[in-house]
C-alpha positions as CSV (number, residue, x, y, z in Angstrom):
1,X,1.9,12.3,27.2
2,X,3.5,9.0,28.9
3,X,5.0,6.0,27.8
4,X,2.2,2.5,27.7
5,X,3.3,0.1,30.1
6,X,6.1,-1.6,27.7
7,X,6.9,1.5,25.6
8,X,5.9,-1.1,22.7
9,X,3.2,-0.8,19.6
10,X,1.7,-3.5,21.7
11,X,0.3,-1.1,24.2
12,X,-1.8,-0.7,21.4
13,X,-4.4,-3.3,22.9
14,X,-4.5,-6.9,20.5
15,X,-1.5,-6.0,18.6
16,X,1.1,-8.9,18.5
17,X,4.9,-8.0,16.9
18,X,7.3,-11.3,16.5
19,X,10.4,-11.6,14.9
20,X,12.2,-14.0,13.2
21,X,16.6,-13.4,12.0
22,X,19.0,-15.4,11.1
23,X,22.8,-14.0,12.6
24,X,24.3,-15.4,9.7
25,X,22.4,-13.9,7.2
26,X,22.1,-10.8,9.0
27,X,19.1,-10.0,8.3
28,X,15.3,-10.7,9.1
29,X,11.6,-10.0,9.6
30,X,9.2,-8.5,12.0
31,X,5.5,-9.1,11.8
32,X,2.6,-6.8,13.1
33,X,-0.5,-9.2,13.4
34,X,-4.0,-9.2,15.7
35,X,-6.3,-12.1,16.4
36,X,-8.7,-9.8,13.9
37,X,-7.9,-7.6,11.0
38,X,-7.4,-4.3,11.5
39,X,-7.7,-0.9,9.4
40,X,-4.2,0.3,7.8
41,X,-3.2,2.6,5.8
42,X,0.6,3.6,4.4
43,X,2.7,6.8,3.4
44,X,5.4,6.4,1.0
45,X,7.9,9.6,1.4
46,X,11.3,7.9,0.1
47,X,12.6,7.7,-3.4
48,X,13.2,3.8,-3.4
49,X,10.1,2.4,-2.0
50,X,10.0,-1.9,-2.4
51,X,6.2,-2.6,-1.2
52,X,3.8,-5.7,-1.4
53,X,-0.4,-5.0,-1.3
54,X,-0.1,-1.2,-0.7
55,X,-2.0,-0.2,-3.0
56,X,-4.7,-2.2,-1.5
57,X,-4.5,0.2,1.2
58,X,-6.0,3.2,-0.5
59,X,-9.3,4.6,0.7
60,X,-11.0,3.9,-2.2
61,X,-10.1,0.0,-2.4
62,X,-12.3,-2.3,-1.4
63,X,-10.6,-4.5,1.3
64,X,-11.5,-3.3,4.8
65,X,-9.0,-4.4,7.3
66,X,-5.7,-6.8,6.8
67,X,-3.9,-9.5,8.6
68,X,-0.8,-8.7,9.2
69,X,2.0,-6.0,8.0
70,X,5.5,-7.0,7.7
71,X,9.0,-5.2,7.7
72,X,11.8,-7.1,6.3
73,X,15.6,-7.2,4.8
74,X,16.3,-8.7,1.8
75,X,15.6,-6.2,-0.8
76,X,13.5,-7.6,-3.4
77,X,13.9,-10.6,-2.1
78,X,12.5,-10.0,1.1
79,X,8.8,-9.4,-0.6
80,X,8.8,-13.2,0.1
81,X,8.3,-12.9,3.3
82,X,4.8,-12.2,2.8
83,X,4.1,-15.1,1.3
84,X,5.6,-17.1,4.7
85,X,3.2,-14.7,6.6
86,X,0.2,-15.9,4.6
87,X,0.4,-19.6,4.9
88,X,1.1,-19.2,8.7
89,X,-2.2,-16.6,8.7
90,X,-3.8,-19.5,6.3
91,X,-3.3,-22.3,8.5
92,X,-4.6,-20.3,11.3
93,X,-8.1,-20.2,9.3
94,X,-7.4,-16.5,8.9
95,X,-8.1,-14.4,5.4
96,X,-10.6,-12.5,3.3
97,X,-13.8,-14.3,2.6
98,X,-14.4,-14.8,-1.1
99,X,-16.7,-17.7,-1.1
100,X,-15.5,-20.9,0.4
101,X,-11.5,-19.6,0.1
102,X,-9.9,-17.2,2.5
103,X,-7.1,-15.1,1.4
104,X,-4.6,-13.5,4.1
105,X,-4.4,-9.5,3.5
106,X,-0.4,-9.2,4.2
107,X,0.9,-5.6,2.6
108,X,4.6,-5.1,3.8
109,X,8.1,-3.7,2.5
110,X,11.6,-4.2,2.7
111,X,15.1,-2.9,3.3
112,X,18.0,-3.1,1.7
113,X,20.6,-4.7,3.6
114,X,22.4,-7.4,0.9
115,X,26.0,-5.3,1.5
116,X,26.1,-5.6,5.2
117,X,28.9,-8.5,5.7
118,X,26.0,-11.4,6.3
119,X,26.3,-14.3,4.3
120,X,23.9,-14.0,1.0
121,X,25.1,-16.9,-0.8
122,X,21.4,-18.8,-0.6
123,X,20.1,-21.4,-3.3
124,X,16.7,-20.9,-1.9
125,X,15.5,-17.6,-0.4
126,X,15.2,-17.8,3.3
127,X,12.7,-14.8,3.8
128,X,9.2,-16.9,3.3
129,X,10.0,-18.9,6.4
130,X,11.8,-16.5,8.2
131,X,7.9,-14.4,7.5
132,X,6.2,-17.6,8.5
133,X,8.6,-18.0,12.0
134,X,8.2,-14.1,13.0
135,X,3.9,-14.8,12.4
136,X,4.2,-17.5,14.7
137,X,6.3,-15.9,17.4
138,X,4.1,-12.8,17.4
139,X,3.6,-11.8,21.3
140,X,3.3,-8.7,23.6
141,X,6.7,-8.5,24.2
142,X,9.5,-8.4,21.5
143,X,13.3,-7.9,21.0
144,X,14.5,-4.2,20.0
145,X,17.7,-3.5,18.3
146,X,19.0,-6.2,16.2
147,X,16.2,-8.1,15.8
148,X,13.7,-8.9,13.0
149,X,13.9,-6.7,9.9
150,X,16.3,-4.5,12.2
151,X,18.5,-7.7,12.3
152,X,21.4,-6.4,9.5
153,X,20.4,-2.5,9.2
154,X,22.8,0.1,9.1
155,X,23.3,4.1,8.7
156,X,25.2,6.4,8.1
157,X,27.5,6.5,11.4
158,X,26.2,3.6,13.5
159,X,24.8,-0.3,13.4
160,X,20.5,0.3,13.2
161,X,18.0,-1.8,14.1
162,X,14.0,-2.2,15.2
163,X,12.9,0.5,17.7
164,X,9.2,0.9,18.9
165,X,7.9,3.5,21.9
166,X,4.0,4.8,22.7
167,X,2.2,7.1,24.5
168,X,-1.1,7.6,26.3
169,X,-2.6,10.4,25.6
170,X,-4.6,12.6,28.4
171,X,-8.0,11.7,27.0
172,X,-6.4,7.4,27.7
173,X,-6.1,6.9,23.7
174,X,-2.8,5.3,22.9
175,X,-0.2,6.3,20.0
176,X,2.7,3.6,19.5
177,X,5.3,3.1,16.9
178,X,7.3,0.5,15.2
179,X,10.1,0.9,13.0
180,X,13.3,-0.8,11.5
181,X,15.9,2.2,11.0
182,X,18.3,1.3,8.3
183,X,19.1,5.1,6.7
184,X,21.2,6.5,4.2
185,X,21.2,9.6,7.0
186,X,22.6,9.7,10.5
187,X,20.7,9.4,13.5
188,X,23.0,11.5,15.8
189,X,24.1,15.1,15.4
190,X,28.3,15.2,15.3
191,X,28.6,15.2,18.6
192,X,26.9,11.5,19.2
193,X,23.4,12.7,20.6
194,X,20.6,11.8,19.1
195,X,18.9,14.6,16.8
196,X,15.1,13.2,18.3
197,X,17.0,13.6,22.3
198,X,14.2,16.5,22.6
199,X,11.5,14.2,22.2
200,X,12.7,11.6,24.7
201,X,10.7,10.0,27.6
202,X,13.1,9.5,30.7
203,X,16.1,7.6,29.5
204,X,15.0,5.2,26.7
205,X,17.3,6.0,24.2
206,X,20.3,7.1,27.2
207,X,18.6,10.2,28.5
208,X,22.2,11.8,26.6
209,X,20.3,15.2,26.6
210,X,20.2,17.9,23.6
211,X,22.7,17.3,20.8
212,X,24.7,19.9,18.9
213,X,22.3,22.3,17.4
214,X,21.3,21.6,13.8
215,X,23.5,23.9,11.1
216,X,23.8,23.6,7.8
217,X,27.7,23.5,7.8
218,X,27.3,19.7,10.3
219,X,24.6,18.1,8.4
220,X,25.9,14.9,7.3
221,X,27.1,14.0,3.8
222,X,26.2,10.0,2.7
223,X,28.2,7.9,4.1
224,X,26.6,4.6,2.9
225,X,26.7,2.7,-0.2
226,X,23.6,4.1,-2.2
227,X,20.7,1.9,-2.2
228,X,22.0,0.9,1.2
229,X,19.0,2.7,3.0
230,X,15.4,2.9,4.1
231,X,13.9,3.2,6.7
232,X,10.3,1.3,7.4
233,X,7.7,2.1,10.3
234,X,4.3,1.2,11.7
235,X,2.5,3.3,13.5
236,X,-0.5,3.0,15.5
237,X,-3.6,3.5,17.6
238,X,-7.0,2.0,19.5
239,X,-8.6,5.2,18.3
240,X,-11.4,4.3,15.6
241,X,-10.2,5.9,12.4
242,X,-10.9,4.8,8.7
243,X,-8.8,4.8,6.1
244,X,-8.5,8.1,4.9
245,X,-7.6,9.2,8.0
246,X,-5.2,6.8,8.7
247,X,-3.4,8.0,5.5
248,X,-2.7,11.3,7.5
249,X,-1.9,9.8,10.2
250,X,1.1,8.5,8.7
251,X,1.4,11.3,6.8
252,X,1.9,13.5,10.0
253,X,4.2,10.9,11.5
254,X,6.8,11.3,8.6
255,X,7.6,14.3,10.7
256,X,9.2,11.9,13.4
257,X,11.7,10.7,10.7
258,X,12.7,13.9,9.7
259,X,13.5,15.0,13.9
260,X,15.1,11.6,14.1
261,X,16.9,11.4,10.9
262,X,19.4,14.0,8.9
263,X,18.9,14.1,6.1
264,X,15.8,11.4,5.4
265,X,13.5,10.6,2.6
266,X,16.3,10.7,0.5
267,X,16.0,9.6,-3.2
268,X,18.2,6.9,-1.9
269,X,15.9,5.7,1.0
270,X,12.7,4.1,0.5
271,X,11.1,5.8,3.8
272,X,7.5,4.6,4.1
273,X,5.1,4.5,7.5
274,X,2.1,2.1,7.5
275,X,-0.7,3.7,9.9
276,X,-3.1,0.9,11.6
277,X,-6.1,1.3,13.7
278,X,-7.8,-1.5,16.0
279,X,-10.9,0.9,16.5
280,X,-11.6,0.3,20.1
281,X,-12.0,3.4,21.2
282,X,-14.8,5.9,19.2
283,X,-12.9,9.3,18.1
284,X,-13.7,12.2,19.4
285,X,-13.6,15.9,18.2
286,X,-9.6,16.7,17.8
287,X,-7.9,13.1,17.6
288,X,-7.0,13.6,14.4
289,X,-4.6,16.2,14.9
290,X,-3.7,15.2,18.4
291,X,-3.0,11.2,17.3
292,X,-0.8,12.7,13.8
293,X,1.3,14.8,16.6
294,X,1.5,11.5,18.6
295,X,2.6,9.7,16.0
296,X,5.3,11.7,15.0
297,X,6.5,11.8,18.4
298,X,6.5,8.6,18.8
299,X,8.5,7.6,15.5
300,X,11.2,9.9,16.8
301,X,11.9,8.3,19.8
302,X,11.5,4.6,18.3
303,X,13.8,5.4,15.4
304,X,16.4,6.4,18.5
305,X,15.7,3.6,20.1
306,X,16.4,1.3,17.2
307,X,20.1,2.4,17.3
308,X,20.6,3.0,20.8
309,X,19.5,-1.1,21.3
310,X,21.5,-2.6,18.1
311,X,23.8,-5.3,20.0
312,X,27.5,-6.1,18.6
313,X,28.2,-9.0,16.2
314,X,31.1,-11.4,14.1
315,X,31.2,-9.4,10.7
316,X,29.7,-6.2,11.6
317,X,30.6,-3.3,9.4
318,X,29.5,0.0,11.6
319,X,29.8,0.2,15.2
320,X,26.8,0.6,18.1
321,X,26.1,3.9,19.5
322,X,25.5,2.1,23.0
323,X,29.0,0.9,23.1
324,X,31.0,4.5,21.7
């Protein structure tokens, strides 16, 4: 297993990623579009879940593929971001065909980050055109760290933010991950290492090595203010896999927030992980296991990531790891 060429979800082939913040607000949204829809599924493992259109996701519904998936802050309020995401899909002659009218297929959910020393004060919620400015910037490349939904997320020791990492498997399919870390848990063991450092490729979260090992007696107590958590990811592959399968996909890659993550899927967090396929490659015999172990992999070292790329700003309330 080996990092893609970026270490992005967009190895993934025709998956795009933009984001959109405002440093004032401190907060955001990231967008995970293609030029076509693609199959996705989700996983809900947290106790405070806030989701748009996932139910739409099930195997058994009847919508196909969707346009776009999008993590954002906000709380409740950042559900509007999906409606920012749809007009730019709509204008872009993109949607579900019913008749004459198309309707954009936009699930996403959100973070809460209102108690994190941005300004919140707003007559008129910013998060529909912060959606509609993180559709339109969606590229290959994208920021990590405190960007996008990652833009004002905290836990339980240090600043968080939006990680993402991938892998090419032997066999050339490729596993990637996106997430936006913002944790009632801790994402380093007490001595500052990162509890996914066995997981690492090279140095991409500061090759720091093995942390302390785990004990009962050094797992961390909540820190934060309770509601102050989740933790969202995407993750994602060009194997061709429907939507049941995508379901344990994401299933398996809870496992990466768990290695990354101590404690995680908290009653306090709303730890969900969207699974997406753009079916380019036909599975073979064994993917399924081999893409869930991927995945989880993956999540670990992209919830690391996050952290070890969140930046220093005015009004921060938590440190970065980067800079202890």
């Amino acid at each position: 297993m080996r990092p893609g060429p970026r270490n992005l979800i967009t190895d993934v082939a025709g998956l795009r990623v933009g984001n959109a913040d405002d440093p004032w607000l401190k907060s955001g949204v990231t967008v995970l579009t293609a030029d076509a829809p693609f199959t996705a599924a989700v996983h809900v493992m947290g106790g405070a879940p806030g989701t748009r259109e996932t139910d739409l996701l099930a195997p058994d519904r009847l919508v196909g593929g969707v346009d776009a998936i999008f993590l954002a802050g906000g709380s409740a309020f950042g559900l509007d971001a999906g409606g920012g995401v749809m007009t730019g899909l709509r204008a872009a002659g993109r949607g579900f065909a019913v008749g004459a009218v198309r309707v954009p297929i936009v699930p996403g959910a959100i973070l809460f980050d209102l108690l994190n020393g941005g300004d919140k004060d707003w007559t008129e919620s910013p998060y529909p055109a912060l959606g509609r400015l993180a559709f339109e910037a969606a590229g290959p490349d994208f920021a990590l760290g405190s960007a996008g939904a990652g833009a004002g997320a905290m836990t339980a020791r240090w600043k968080g933010g939006l990680g993402s990492a991938s892998a090419v498997l032997e066999n050339g399919a490729t596993v990637a991950a996106l997430v936006a870390v913002n944790a009632l848990g801790s994402v380093t063991a007490p001595s500052g290492q990162f509890w996914a450092a066995p997981w690492e490729l090279g140095d991409e979260f500061g090759g720091l090595g093995l942390g302390a090992p785990f004990a009962p007696d050094n797992e961390p107590a909540p820190q934060k203010r309770m509601g102050e958590a989740t933790t969202l990811a995407v993750v994602a592959t060009d194997v061709a896999l429907d939507k049941a399968a995508l379901t344990r996909m994401a299933t398996a890659a809870h496992d990466g927030l768990a290695r990354a993550i101590v404690p995680s899927h908290t009653p306090f967090d709303g730890d969900l992980v969207f699974a997406v396929s753009t079916a380019a490659r036909p599975a073979s015999e064994g993917d399924l296991w081999r893409l869930g172990h991927a995945a989880a992999c993956c999540l670990a070292r992209a919830t690391a990531r996050a952290v070890w790329e969140a930046r220093p700003a005015s009004g921060d309330l938590q440190p970065c790891r980067r800079d202890a």
